[in-house]
C-alpha positions, 0 to 999 in steps of 0.5 A, a space after each residue: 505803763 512800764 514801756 520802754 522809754 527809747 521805744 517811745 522816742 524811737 517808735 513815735 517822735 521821729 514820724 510827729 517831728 517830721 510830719 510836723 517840720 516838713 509842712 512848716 513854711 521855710 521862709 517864715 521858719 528862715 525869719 523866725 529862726 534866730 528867735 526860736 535858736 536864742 529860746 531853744 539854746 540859752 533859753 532851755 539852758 536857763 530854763 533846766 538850772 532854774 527849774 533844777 534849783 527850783 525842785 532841789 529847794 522846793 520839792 520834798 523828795 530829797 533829790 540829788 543836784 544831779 538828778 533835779 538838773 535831769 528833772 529841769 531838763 525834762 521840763 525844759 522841753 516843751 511838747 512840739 506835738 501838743 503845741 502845733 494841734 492847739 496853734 492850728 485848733 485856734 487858729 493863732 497868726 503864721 508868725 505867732 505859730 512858727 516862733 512857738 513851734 520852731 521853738 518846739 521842735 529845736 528845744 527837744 533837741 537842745 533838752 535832750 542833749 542837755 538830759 543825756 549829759 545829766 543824767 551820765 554824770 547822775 549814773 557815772 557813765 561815760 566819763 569822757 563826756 564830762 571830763 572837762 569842760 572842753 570835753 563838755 563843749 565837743 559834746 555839745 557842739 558834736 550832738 547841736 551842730 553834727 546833728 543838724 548837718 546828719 540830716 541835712 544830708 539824709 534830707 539833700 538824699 531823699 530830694 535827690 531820689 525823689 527826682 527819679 521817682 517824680 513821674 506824673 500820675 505814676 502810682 507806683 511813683 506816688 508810693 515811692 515818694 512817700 515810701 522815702 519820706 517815712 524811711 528819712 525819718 526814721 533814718 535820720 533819728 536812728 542814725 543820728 541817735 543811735 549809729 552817730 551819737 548825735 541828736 536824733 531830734 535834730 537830725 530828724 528836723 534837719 531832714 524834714 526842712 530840706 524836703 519841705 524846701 526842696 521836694 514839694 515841687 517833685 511831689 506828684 500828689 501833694 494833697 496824697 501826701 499830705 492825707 498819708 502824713 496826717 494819718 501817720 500823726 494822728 495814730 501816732 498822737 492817738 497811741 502816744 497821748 494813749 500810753 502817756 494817760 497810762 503812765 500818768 494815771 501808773 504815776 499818780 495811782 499807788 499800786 503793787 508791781 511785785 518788786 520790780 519797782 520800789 513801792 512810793 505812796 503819794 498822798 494830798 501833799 503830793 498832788 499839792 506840790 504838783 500844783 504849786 511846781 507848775 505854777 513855779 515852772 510858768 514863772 520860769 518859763 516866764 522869766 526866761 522869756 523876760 530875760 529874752 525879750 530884748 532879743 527877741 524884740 529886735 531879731 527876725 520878724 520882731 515880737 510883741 508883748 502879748 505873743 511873748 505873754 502867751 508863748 509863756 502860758 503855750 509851753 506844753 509838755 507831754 509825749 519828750 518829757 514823759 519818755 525821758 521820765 520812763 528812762 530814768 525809772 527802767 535805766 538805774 539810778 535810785 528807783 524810788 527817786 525814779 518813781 517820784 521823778 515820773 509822778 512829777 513829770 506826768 502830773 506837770 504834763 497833765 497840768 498843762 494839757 488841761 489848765 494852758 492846753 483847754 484856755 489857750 483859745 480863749 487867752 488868744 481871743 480875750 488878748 485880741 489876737 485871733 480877730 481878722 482885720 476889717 479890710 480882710 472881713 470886707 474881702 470875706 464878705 465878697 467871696 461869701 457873696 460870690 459863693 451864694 450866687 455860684 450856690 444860687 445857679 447851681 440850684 436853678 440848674 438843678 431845677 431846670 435839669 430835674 424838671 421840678 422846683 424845690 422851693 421848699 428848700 430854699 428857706 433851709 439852705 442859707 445861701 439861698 433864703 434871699 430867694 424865699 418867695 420870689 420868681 426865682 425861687 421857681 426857675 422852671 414855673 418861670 421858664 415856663 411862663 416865659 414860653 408861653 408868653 413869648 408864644 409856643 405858637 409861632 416857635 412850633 411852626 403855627 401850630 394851634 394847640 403848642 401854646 397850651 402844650 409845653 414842651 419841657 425839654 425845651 423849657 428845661 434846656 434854655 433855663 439852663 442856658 439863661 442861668 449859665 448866661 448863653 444866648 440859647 437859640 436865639 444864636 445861630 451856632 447855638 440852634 445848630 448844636 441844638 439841632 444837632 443834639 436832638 438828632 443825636 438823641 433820636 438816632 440813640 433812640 431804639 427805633 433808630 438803632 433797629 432800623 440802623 441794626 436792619 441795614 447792617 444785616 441787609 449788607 450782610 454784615 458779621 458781628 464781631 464777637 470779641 470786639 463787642 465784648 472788649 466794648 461792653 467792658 469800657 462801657 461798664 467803666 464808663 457807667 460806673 465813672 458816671 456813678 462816682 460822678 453823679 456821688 461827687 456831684 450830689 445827684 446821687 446821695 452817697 449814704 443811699 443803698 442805690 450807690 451800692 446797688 448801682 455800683 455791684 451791678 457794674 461788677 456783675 456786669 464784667 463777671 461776661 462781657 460775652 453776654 448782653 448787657 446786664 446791670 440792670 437786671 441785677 439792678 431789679 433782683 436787688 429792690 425785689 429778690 435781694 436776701 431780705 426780700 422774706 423779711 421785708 415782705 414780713 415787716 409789710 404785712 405786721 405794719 399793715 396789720 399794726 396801722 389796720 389795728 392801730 386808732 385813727 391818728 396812727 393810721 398807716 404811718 408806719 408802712 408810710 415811713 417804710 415805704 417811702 425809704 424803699 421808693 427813694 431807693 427806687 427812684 435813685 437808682 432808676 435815675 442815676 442808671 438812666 443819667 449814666 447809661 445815656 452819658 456812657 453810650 454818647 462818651 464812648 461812641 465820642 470817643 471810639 468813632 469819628 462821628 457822634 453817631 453809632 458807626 459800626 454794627 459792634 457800636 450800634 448792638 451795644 447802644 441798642 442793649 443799653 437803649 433796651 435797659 433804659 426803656 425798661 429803667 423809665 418804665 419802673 421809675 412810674 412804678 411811685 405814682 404818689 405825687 407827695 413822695 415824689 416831690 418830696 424825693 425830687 426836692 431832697 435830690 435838688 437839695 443835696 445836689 445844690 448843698 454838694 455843689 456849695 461844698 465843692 466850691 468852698 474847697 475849691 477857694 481853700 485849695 486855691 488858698 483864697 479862703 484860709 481854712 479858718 475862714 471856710 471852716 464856719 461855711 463847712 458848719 453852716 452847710 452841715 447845719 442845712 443839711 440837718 434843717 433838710 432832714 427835718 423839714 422831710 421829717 415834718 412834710 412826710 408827717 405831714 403828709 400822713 395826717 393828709 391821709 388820716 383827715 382823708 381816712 376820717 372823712 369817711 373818704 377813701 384815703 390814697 392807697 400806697 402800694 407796698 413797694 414790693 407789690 410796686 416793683 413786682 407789678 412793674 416787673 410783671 406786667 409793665 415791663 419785660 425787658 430782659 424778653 425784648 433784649 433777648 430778641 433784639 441780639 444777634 444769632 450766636 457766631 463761632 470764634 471766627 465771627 461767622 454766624 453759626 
């Protein structure tokens, strides 16, 4: 509590003042200025002798006239910090919002200069400021008119040094060019404040509006800089609102300071007299913007009665006025007059964070000033259709791409609850029978038994077609892709790849070592880029322990790029010889022993629940190695080659070590044979990816600024609420699952065995699987540095 005061101006308003001013609309700030110059120049000049008189009058503490000026000036600046995050919180209009806060952000400046002359004249300090009232008029015009000036020049500076640092995608660049706006702030306040005698305020505004006018095309990143800003004013706002609490809990509370300051008790009358001054304070405030309405009303963009009626009740005070009070108790002066100056201050500031701060929401909707005109609802609705049909594909794509339907989630998914039992809640049962009514027969050359065998690749590929509105095979060019495809993906098949490795070795060809390591390198990037794609898109769940599992085996993986590819072998100690593996094992055996001893309605359940957690990672991760590692060997060879197939013996050894992996990887996805399980993992995967995807396009359409971000806040909420319908609806079907089980355990009838998921990837490991055995031999003799075989 008893923090310097220039500490807090200097240490926080500079980075909040010009977070603020440098995202501010200068066009809409250029047709609002006049307002905000009459509310920030004769307004808080009315303001500070009229809250002055008030206190001299009304409080009982025996003020001087002096030192009540200093106190009207202190409350004449309202809080541009505290203002701006309860505009954008409800959401009030662009002009509402821009005449509040440029209002804000000038009268600090215009407040501040008022309390410096003040409080020199209280002190008897600095006579040559107050002499005269000539030397009373430079000292306004050097600190209003010099100081803006000050920081235009920073401003026009950073901008022309940010044209030098602007090139594209540079990080270094990108960290210069933030690095710049932060050292403007902080220059601009300083110089001014501190070196030029002039209002740092202003000269920290001044600065911002020239590169918000200027610098926002040279930005590399705006959205980078725009993260980094709102991180700065949110620390800021959370120490500062932090150390204000302090100081008003310090003010308001009697307690014993060994001397340093003198001892003023308060007692009921006190926090009375707080309560009756803010009420006088909004009179005033009301007052002012009474006298200027008329002004009001015919510059800039006009206002009306009701924004006026509420930028009286918007007048915030906090973080200005709370440091100028901590000046005047630590710079001289009476200090028991310094004492209860601060109570006053801090207790108005808490007034109105809590009375106008809490209502000021509510006040704008009962006025009707946050209502959205009907055309623009009737747009709204359009672009929420467009985005259910977009939410709509994407779901029958993941479908079709997954080979299953999560019909079970469509009635959580609001998007897609018009769907609810229809056809096409089921694209792939439908694409199914589709085909075989349009007859597999003839498709497949005649053959007898094709109608009752479908083929689901097929099925799956021209479901996907259908839903993205292609032609599928029925075209030429689009069966010659579908052809070509297919013999790319059987060239990658192992069988392939060794006959194509057998042919190389019969024309005695020599393995490049250090090429072939320089590849398996780019192709763990290019893995781990699919990884990331595969979280960005929703098909692997970013809270699952796979993400961190999938992602560490690429690390280990580039630890030796000499050696053959391993990630998947980390990918097996990580589900069975992790460092809990002991525990784990342990915990199986007590819930089996707990559901054995258990009675019948609890049979099993505990170990189900455990299981089932395990198997998901299982299956995450096992999926996503095999997506990436199919994407990565096609990406790289796309890219590397001239052709889409392996062409040289480096490429094909690295496509056949990736192909080994992939083999074994399939084969420990079988290791759930639960059928309930895996539809309830198949239909969560769908579910989140259909949800990820909803998300992606909404901020999509708030970038691309056709959605406000109060019209897609709702969405947002309402995606989240579907993900908490899906959690619980997996909740009830494992439960329901369960209680399958115990009828089944109750009917004397032997229940499904669910393997401990150990013993699952154990037996896998063991004898289903022996991936690292067939990779060893599918690897070449070992060669020297020369590249010949040793």
């Amino acid at each position: 509590a008893d923090i310097d005061g220039h500490l807090l101006l200097f240490a926080f308003l500079p980075a909040l003042l010009f977070g603020d001013a440098m995202t501010l609309n200068v066009h809409t700030f250029k047709q609002c200025f006049t307002q905000c110059l009459v509310l920030a120049g004769p307004g808080v000049l009315l303001g500070t002798f009229l809250n002055g008189a008030a206190a001299y009058y009304i409080l009982p503490y025996d003020w001087e006239p002096l030192l009540c000026l200093c106190f009207g000036s202190i409350l004449s600046a309202t809080d541009p910090v505290a203002v701006v995050s309860m505009l954008k919180e409800v959401g009030a209009s662009p002009k509402l919002t821009m005449q509040i806060t440029g209002e804000a952000l000038l009268n600090d400046g215009v407040a501040v200069v008022l309390f410096m002359l003040f409080w020199a004249m209280y002190n008897r300090i600095d006579e040559e400021l107050y002499e005269d009232y000539w030397a009373i008029i430079l000292f306004f015009c050097r600190m209003s008119i010099a100081g803006p000036l000050l920081g235009m020049a920073f401003g026009y500076g950073a901008f022309i040094w940010m044209t030098v640092a602007n090139r594209k995608h540079a990080t270094s660049d990108m960290i210069i060019q933030t690095s710049i706006t932060i050292l403007t702030a902080y220059l601009s306040f300083f110089v001014g404040e501190s070196e030029c005698a002039v209002s740092g305020v202003l000269s920290c505004v001044g600065a911002a509006l020239v590169l918000a006018d200027k610098a926002w095309p040279l930005v590399d990143s705006r959205e980078a800089l725009e993260i980094v800003w709102h991180a700065i004013e949110y620390f800021g706002n959370t120490v500062l609102f932090f150390l204000a609490g302090v100081i008003t809990g310090r003010s308001m509370v009697d307690y014993d300071d060994k001397g340093e300051t003198a001892q003023v008790p308060f007692y009921a009358s006190d926090y009375g007299y707080v309560l009756l001054f803010f009420l006088v304070m909004t009179a005033i405030r009301g007052l002012v913007l009474l006298v200027s309405y008329p002004l009001l009303g015919r510059l800039g963009q006009g206002t009306s009665p009701k924004d006026s009626a509420f930028m009286v009740w918007a007048g915030l005070r906090g973080a200005v006025g709370l440091a100028l009070a901590q000046l005047v108790l630590q710079s001289g002066g009476d200090k028991r007059a310094g004492k209860e100056l601060q109570f006053m201050v801090a207790g108005l500031a808490f007034c109105t964070l809590i009375f106008q701060g809490t209502t000021s929401g509510p006040l704008l909707g009962f006025w009707g000033m946050l209502g959205t005109p009907e055309v623009k609802l009737k747009l709204i609705k359009k672009v929420e259709a467009r985005i259910k049909e977009h939410t709509i594909k994407e779901y029958q794509k993941a479908c079709l791409r997954h080979g299953f339907d999560a019909d079970d989630a469509v009635a959580c998914i609001s998007s897609l609850k018009s769907l609810e039992g229809t056809d096409e809640a089921r694209p792939f049962a439908k694409k199914n029978r589709e085909l075989q009514d349009a007859g597999m027969a003839e498709r497949e050359e005649g053959s007898e038994d094709a109608a009752d065998s479908m083929n689901v690749e097929n099925a799956t590929q021209d479901g996907i077609d259908q839903v993205q509105g292609t032609d599928g095979p029925e075209t030429k060019d689009a069966s010659a892709d579908e052809d070509e495809e297919e013999a790319i993906s059987m060239f990658f098949s192992i069988a392939s790849l060794e006959a194509a490795k057998q042919v190389w070795a019969n024309k005695g060809a020599v393995l490049l070592v250090r090429e072939l390591a320089e590849l398996r390198e780019t192709f763990y990037h290019t893995v781990r880029a699919e990884y990331w794609g595969q979280i960005k898109e929703g098909d692997l769940p970013r809270d699952s322990p796979a993400v961190l599992i999938l992602l560490e085996s690429i690390n280990i993986g580039l630890d030796d790029t000499t050696a053959e590819l391993c990630d998947f072998y980390h990918i097996l100690w990580a589900l069975d010889k992790s460092w809990t593996v002991k525990m784990e094992l342990a915990l199986d055996a007590c819930l089996r022993k707990i559901d054995e001893r258990s009675p019948r309605n609890f049979n099993k359940e505990l170990l189900y629940y455990h299981n089932l957690k395990n198997y998901k990672v299982l299956h995450y991760a096992t999926q996503a190695f095999i997506a990436a590692h199919e994407s990565a060997q096609r990406t790289l060879i796309k890219n590397y080659g001239v052709k889409s197939t392996p062409e040289t013996l480096e490429e094909i050894t690295l496509c056949l070590e990736s192909a080994v992996l992939v083999e074994g990887a399939k084969k420990l996805s079988e290791v759930c044979s639960d059928e309930g399980l895996l539809s309830i993992i198949k239909s969560t995967i769908i579910a989140q990816h259909t949800l990820e995807a909803e998300f992606e396009h909404i901020h999509h359409l708030f970038e691309k600024e056709v959605l406000s971000f109060k019209e897609a806040e709702p969405l947002f909420e309402q995606i989240n609420e579907d993900r908490t319908a899906l959690r619980k609806l997996r909740e009830k079907q494992i439960h329901e699952l369960e209680v399958q089980n115990i009828e089944e355990a109750m009917k004397n009838v032997q229940p499904r065995k669910l393997l401990s998921y150990k013993e699952a990837v154990r037996r896998a490991k063991s004898s289903e699987i022996n991936v690292k055995a067939r990779a060893k031999s599918l690897i070449f003799a070992p060669q020297d540095a020369t590249g010949t075989t040793v």
